[in-house]
C-alpha positions as CSV (number, residue, x, y, z in Angstrom):
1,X,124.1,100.4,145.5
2,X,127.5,102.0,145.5
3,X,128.0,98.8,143.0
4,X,126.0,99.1,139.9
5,X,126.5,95.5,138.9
6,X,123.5,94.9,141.2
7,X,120.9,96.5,139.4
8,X,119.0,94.9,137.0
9,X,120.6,94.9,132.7
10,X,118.6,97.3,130.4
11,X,118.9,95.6,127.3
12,X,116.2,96.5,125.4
13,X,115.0,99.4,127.5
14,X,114.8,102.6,125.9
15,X,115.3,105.7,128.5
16,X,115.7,109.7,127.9
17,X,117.3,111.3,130.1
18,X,117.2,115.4,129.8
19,X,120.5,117.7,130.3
20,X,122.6,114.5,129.8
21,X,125.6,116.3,128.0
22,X,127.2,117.4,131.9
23,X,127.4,117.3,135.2
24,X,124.7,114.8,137.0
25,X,122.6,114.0,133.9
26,X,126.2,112.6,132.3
27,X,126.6,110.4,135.0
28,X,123.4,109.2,134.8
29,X,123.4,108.2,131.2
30,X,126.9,106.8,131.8
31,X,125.8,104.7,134.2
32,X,122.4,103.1,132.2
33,X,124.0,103.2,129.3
34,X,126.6,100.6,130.6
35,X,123.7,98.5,132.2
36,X,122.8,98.2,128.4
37,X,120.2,100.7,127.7
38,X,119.2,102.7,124.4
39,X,120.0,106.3,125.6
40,X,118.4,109.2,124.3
41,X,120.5,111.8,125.8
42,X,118.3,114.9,125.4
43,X,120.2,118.0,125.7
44,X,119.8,121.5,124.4
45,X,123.4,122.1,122.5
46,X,123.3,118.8,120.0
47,X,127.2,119.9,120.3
48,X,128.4,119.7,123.7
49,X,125.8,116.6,123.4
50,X,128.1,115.2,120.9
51,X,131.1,115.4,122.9
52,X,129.3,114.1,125.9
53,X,128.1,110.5,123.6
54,X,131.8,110.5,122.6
55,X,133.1,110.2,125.6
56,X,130.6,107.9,126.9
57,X,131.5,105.5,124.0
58,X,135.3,105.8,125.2
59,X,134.1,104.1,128.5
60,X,131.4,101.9,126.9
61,X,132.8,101.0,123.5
62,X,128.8,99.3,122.9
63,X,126.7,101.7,124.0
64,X,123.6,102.7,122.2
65,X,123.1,106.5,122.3
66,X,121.4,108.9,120.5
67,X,121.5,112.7,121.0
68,X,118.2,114.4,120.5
69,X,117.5,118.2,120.6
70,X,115.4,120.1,123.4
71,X,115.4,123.0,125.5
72,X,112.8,122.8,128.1
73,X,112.9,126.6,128.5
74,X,111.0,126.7,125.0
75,X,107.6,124.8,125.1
76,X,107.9,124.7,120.8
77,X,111.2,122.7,121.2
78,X,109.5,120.6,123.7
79,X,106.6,120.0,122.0
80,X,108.9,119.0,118.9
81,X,111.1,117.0,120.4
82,X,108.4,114.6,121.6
83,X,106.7,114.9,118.3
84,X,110.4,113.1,116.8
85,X,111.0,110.8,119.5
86,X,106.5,109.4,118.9
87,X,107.5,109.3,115.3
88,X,110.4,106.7,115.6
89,X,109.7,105.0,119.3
90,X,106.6,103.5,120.3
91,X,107.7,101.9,123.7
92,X,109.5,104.5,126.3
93,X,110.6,102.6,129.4
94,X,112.2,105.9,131.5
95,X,111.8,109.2,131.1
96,X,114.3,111.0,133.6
97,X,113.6,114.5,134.0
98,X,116.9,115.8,135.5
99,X,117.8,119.3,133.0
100,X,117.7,122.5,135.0
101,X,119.2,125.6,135.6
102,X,119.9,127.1,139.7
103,X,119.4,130.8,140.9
104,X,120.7,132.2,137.4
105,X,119.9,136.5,137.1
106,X,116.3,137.1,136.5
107,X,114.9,136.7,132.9
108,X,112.2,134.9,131.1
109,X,111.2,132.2,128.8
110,X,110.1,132.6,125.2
111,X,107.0,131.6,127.2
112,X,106.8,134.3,129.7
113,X,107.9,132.1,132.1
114,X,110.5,132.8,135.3
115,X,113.4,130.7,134.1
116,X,113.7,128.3,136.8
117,X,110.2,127.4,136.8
118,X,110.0,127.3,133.1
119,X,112.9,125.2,132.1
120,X,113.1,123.2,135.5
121,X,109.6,122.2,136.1
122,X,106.9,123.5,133.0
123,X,109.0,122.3,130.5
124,X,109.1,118.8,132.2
125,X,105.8,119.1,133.1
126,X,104.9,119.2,129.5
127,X,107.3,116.9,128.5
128,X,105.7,114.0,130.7
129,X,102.1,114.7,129.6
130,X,103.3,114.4,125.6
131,X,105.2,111.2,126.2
132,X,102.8,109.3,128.6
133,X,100.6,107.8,126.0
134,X,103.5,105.8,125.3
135,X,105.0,105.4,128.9
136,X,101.8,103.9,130.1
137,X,101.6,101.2,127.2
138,X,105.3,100.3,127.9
139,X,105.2,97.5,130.5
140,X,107.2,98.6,134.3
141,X,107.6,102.1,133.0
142,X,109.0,105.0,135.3
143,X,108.9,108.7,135.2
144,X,112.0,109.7,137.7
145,X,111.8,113.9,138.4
146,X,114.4,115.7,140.1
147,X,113.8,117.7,143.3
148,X,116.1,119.6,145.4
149,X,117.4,119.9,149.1
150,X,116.2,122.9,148.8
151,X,112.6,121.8,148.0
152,X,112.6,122.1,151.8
153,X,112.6,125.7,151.8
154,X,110.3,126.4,149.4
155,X,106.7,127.2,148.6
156,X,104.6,127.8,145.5
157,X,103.8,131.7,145.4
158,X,100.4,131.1,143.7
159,X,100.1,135.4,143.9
160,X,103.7,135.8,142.3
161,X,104.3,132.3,140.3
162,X,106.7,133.8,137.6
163,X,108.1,136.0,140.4
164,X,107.3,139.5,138.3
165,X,106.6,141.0,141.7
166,X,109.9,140.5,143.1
167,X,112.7,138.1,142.2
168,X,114.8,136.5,144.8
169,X,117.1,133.7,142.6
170,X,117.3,131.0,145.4
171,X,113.9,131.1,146.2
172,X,112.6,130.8,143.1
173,X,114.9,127.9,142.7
174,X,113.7,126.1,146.1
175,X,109.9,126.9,144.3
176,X,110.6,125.5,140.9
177,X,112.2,122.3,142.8
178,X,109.4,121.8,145.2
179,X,107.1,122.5,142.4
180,X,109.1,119.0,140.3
181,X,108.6,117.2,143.8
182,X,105.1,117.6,143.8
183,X,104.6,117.3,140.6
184,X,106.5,113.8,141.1
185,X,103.6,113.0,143.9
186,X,100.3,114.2,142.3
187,X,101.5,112.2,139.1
188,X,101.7,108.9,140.8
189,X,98.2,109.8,142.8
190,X,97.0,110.4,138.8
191,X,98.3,106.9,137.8
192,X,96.9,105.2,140.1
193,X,93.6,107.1,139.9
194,X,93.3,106.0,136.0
195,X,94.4,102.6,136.5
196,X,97.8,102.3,134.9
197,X,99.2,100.6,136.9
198,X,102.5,99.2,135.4
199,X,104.3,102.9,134.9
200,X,105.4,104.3,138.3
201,X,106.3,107.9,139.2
202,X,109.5,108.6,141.4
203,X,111.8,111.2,142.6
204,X,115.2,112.2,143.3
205,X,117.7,114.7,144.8
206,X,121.5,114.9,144.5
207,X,122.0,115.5,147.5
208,X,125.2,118.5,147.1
209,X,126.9,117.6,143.7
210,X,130.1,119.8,142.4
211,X,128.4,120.4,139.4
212,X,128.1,123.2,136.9
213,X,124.9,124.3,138.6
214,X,127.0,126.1,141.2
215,X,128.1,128.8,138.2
216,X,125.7,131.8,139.1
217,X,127.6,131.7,142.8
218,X,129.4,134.5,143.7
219,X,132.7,133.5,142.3
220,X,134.7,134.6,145.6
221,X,132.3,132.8,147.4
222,X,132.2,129.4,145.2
223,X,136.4,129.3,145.4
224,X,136.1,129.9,148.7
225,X,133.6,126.9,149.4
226,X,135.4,124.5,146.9
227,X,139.2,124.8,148.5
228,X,137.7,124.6,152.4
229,X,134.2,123.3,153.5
230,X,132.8,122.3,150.3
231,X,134.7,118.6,150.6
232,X,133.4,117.9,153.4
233,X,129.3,118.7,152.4
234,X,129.7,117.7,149.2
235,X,130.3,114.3,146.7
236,X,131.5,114.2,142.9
237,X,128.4,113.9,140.6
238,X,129.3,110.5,139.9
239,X,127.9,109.5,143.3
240,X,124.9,112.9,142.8
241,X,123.7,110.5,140.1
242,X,122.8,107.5,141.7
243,X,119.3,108.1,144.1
244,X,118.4,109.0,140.3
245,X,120.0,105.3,138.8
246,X,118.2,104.3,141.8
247,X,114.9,105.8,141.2
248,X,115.7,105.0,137.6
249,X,116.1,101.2,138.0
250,X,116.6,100.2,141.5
251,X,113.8,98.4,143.5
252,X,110.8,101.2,143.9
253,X,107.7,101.5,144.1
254,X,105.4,104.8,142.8
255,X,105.7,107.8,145.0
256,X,109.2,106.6,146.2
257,X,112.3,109.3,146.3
258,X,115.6,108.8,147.1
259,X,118.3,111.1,148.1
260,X,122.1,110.6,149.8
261,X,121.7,109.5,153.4
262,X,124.1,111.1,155.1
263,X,124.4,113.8,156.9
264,X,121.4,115.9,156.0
265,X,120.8,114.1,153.1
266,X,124.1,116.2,151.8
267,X,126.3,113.1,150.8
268,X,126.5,109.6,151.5
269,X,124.8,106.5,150.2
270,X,121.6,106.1,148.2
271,X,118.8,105.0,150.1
272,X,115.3,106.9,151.0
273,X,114.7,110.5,151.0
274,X,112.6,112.9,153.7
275,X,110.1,115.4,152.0
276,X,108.2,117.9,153.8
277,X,104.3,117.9,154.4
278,X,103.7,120.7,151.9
279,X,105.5,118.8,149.1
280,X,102.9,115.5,149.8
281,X,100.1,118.2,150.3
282,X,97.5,117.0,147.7
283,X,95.7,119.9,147.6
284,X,98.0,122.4,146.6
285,X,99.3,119.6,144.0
286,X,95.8,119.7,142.3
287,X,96.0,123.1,142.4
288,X,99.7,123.3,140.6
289,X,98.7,120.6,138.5
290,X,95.3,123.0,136.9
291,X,98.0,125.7,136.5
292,X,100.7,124.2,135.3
293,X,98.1,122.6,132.6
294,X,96.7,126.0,131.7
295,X,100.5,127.6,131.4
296,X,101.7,124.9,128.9
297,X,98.2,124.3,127.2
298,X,98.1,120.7,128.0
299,X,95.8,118.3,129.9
300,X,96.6,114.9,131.4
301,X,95.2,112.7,133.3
């Protein structure tokens, strides 16, 4: 895996991939869009989007990219963004839900939404139910959703969801990230469940990236991390990026998620993930899954 020339060419294949301007979602549109694929780098700031498809075509003087506008804190710009890409695409062969913020200062979404849970995992939740009309028609289709390390800690406060109550930034990071894993899980179960069969639903983490997620650090703490032990726990997102290329377009089947595989899943080559128990728990999937539906105002499947 650590050559790309292995996997399969896209030519022809038409993929999204949310927050591609920076950072892990760059790299991943980089990546596919020299394996040949129409890139619809889906980005908040059509700006620093810009720049981003600009230096992409520096690398990959041929690629076929196209910046399209969403933020997936805001469930109108959601909803309108998969309103423009249904009026000029009818096939969608990956949609990679990678955009997302980590353990920023408490606020809100437009929605009324905790921000991590509202632009990490509702507003991809949404996203996926809009577009899947098309997905399923479009033969050996993928949804790829990004999870966490920190999924491991976390838990879905059903009582405190939006975390009103009280507001701790990390775990309602972990939350929003185990909340995308399951999410990941149940929507294969769903698949399968209404028969289609050729779209697949699979999952991802970084591993630890030096990305700009790290930003709402303490910055003592972050310079201290980067100059000392942060090299040794930690890889450029160049190499973040692939269990996602691999989830992407690398051999897998529906419910598969892939992560580093070294130490702790930290760094190291792409290969198979662990998940905990509670993120395969059905149960408290179906139970996200009714919420989530009745947040966004949106059923599927």
């Amino acid at each position: 895996m650590d050559n790309l020339n292995n996997l399969p060419n896209q030519a022809g294949r038409i993929i999204i991939v949310t927050g591609a301007n920076s950072g892990l979602g760059y790299e991943t549109a980089l990546a596919l869009a020299k394996k040949g694929a129409k890139m619809i780098m889906a980005c908040r700031s059509s700006s620093k989007a810009t720049i981003a498809k600009e230096k992409i075509q520096q690398q990959v003087p041929n690629a076929d990219l196209e910046v399209m506008e969403i933020d997936l804190s805001s469930l109108q710009s959601v909803r309108k963004f998969a309103k423009a890409f249904q009026a000029k695409y009818k096939t969608l062969d990956v949609l990679i839900n990678n955009a997302g913020v980590m353990a920023p200062p408490y606020s809100k979404t437009e929605d009324g939404f905790e921000l991590q849970l509202g632009a990490n995992y509702l507003g991809h939740f949404l996203l996926t139910g809009l577009l899947l009309e098309i997905i399923v028609k479009t033969p050996q289709s993928r949804v790829v959703t990004l999870s966490s390390l920190v999924h491991k800690n976390g838990v879905i406060n059903f009582d405190d969801l939006q975390s009103e109550t009280s507001y701790n930034a990390m775990k309602a990071y972990s939350q929003s990230k185990l909340a995308c894993l399951m999410f990941s899980f149940e929507l294969q179960r769903r698949l399968e469940k209404a028969g289609n069969l050729q779209t697949i639903s699979t999952a991802s983490h970084p591993g630890i990236a030096d990305t700009e997620l790290s930003r709402n650090m303490p910055k003592f703490i972050y310079y201290l991390a980067k100059y000392t032990v942060a090299p040794f726990f930690t890889h450029a997102p160049s190499e973040g990026a692939k269990p996602t290329i691999l989830a992407a377009i690398g051999d897998a089947k529906g419910g598969d998620y892939f992560a580093p595989t070294g130490l702790r899943e930290m760094k190291g080559k792409p290969g198979k993930a662990t998940a905990t128990e509670l993120s395969k728990d059905s149960d408290t999937a179906k139970r996200l899954w009714d919420v989530s539906e009745k947040l966004v105002d949106f059923k599927y499947l």
